[in-house]
C-alpha positions as CSV (number, residue, x, y, z in Angstrom):
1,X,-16.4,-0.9,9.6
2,X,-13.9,2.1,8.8
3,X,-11.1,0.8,6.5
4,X,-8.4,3.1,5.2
5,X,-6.4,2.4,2.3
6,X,-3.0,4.1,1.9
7,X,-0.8,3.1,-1.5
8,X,1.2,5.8,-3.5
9,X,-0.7,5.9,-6.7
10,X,-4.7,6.1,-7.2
11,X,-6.4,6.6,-10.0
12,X,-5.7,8.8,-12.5
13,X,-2.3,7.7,-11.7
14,X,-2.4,4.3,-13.4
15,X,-0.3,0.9,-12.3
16,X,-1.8,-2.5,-11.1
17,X,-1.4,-1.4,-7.5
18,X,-3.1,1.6,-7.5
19,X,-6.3,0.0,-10.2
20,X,-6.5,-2.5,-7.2
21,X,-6.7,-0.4,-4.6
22,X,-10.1,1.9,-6.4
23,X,-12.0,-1.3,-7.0
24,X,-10.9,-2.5,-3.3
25,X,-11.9,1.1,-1.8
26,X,-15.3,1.5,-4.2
27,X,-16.5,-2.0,-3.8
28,X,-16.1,-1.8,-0.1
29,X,-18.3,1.3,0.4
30,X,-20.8,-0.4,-1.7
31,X,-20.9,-2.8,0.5
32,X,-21.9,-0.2,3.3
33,X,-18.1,0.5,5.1
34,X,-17.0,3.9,5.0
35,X,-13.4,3.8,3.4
36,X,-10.7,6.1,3.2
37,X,-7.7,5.9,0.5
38,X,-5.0,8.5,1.5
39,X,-2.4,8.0,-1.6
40,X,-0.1,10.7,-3.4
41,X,-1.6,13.9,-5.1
42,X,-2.2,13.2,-9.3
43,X,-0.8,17.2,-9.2
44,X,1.4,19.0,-7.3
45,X,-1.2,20.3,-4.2
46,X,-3.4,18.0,-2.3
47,X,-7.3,17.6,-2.4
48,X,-9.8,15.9,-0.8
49,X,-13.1,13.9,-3.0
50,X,-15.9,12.4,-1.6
51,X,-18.5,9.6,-3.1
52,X,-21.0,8.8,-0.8
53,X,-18.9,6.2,1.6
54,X,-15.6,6.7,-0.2
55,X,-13.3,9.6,0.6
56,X,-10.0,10.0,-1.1
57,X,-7.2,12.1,0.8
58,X,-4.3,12.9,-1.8
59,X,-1.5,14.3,-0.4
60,X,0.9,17.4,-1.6
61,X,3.2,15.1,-4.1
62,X,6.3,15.3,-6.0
63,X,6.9,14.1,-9.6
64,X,8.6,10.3,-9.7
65,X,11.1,10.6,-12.4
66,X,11.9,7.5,-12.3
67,X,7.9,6.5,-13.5
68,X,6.0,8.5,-16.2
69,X,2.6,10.2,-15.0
70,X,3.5,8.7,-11.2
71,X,4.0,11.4,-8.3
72,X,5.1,10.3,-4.8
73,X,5.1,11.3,-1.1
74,X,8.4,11.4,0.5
75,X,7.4,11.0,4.7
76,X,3.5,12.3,5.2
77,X,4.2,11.0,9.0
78,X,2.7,14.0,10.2
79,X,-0.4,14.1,7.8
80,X,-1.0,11.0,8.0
81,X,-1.4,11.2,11.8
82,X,-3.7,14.2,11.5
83,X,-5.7,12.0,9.0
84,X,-5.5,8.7,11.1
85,X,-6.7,10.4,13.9
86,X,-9.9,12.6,12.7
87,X,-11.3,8.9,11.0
88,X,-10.5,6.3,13.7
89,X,-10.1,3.2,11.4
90,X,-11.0,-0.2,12.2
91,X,-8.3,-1.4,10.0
92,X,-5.2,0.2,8.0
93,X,-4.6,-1.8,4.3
94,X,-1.3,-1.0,3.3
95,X,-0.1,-1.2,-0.5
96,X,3.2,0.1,0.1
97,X,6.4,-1.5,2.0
98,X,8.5,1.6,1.7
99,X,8.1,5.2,3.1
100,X,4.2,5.7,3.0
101,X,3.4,1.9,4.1
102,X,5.9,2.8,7.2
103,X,4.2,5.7,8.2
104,X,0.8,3.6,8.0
105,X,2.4,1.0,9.8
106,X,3.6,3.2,12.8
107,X,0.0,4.7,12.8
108,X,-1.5,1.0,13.1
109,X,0.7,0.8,15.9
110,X,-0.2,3.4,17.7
111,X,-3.6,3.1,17.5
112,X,-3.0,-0.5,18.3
113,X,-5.6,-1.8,15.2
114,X,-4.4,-4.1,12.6
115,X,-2.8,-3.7,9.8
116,X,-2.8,-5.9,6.8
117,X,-0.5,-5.4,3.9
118,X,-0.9,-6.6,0.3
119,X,2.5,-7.4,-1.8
120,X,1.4,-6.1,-5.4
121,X,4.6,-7.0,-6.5
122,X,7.5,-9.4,-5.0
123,X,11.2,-8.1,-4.8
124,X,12.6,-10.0,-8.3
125,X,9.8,-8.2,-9.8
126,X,11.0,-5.0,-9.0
127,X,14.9,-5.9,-9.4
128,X,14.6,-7.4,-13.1
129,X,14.6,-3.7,-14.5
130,X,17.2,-2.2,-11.9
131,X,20.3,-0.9,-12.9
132,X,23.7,-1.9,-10.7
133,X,24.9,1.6,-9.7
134,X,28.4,2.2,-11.0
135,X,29.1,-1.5,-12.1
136,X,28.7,-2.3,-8.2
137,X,27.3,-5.7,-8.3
138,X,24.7,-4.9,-5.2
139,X,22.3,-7.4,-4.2
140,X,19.0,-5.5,-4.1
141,X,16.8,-8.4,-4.2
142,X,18.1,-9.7,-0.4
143,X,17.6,-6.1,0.9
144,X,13.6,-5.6,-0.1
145,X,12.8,-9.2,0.9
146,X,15.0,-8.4,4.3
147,X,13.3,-4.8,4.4
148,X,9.9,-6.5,3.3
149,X,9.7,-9.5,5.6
150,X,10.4,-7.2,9.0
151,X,8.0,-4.9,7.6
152,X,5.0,-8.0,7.0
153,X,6.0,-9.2,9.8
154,X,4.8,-6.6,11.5
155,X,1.5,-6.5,10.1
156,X,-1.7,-9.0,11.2
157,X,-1.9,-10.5,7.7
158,X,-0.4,-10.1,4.5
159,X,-2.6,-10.3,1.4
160,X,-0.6,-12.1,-2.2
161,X,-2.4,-11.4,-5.3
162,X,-1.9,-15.4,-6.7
163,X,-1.8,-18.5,-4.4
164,X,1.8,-19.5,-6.1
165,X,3.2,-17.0,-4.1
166,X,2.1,-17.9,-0.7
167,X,4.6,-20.5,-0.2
168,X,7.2,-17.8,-0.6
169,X,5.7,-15.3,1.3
170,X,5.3,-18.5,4.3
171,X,8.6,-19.7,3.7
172,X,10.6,-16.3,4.3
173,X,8.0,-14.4,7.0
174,X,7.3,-16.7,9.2
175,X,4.3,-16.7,11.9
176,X,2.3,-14.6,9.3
177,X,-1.2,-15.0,7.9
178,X,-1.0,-15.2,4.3
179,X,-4.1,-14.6,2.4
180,X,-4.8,-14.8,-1.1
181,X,-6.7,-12.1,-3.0
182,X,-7.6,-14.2,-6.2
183,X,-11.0,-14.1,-6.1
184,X,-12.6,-12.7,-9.4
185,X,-15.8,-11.7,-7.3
186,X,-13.9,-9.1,-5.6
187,X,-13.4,-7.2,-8.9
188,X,-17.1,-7.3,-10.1
């Protein structure tokens, strides 16, 4: 099977997401799949590794100053299509709901293959730390789970790193296949 893996940050870039995506990509070419992971450049220009089944496109980036050591892609649409199209995936795993996880998402589309997304992190997650913007009492929290239940929705299946949060996932994307990636074996 060909399985590509796109997510912003992979290793050297270090955050939970993107140390779950490298075992997920190397233990699957182990396994005998050819993988792809097509995630933001660790410098400036992009490069290209190969290890045996695993090849890692990294993308031209910018720095994130809103993360230390994180870079980001702003809309790789077009490289990504280049990219999509020379390895043919079986499947597209997307770690990211925002820009790069809509490009993948479109490309899934087109190519008419599943994609399956995994939710590294839920929206009160990410809103705990966020700052109202001029005192404006906003309510980011409704707009990523109403951005991030069209976007699952779209996908085959959606992938929760902890079984307590499938009954949220269920509750607000409805008609979705909710998985569970807690399985310790997967990270041997």
């Amino acid at each position: 099977m060909k399985i590509l893996q796109i997510c912003q940050s992979y290793p050297p870039m270090i955050s939970g997401a993107s140390l779950a995506v490298a075992q997920l990509a190397k233990g699957t070419a182990r396994k005998g799949h050819d993988v792809m992971v097509i995630a933001a450049s660790d410098r400036r220009e992009g490069y290209t590794t190969q290890n045996g089944r695993l090849r890692v496109e990294r993308l031209p980036s910018l720095h994130n100053p809103a993360r230390v050591g994180q870079r980001f892609l702003l809309w790789p649409q077009r490289q990504l299509h280049i990219l999509v199209e020379e390895f043919e995936p079986d499947i597209i795993h997307l770690h990211d709901p925002l820009n790069l996880g809509i490009c993948g998402l479109r490309a899934a589309e087109r190519i008419k293959n599943p994609a399956v997304a995994t939710l590294h992190q839920l929206p009160w997650f990410i809103t705990k730390s966020m700052p109202t913007p001029r005192g404006i009492p906003v309510n980011f929290e409704w707009l990523l789970w109403q951005h991030g239940s069209r976007f699952v929705g779209r996908c085959t299946a959606c992938i929760v790193p902890m079984r307590i949060e499938i009954a949220t996932i269920v509750e607000i994307v409805q008609d979705i296949r909710v998985i569970t990636m807690w399985q310790p074996q997967l990270f041997r």
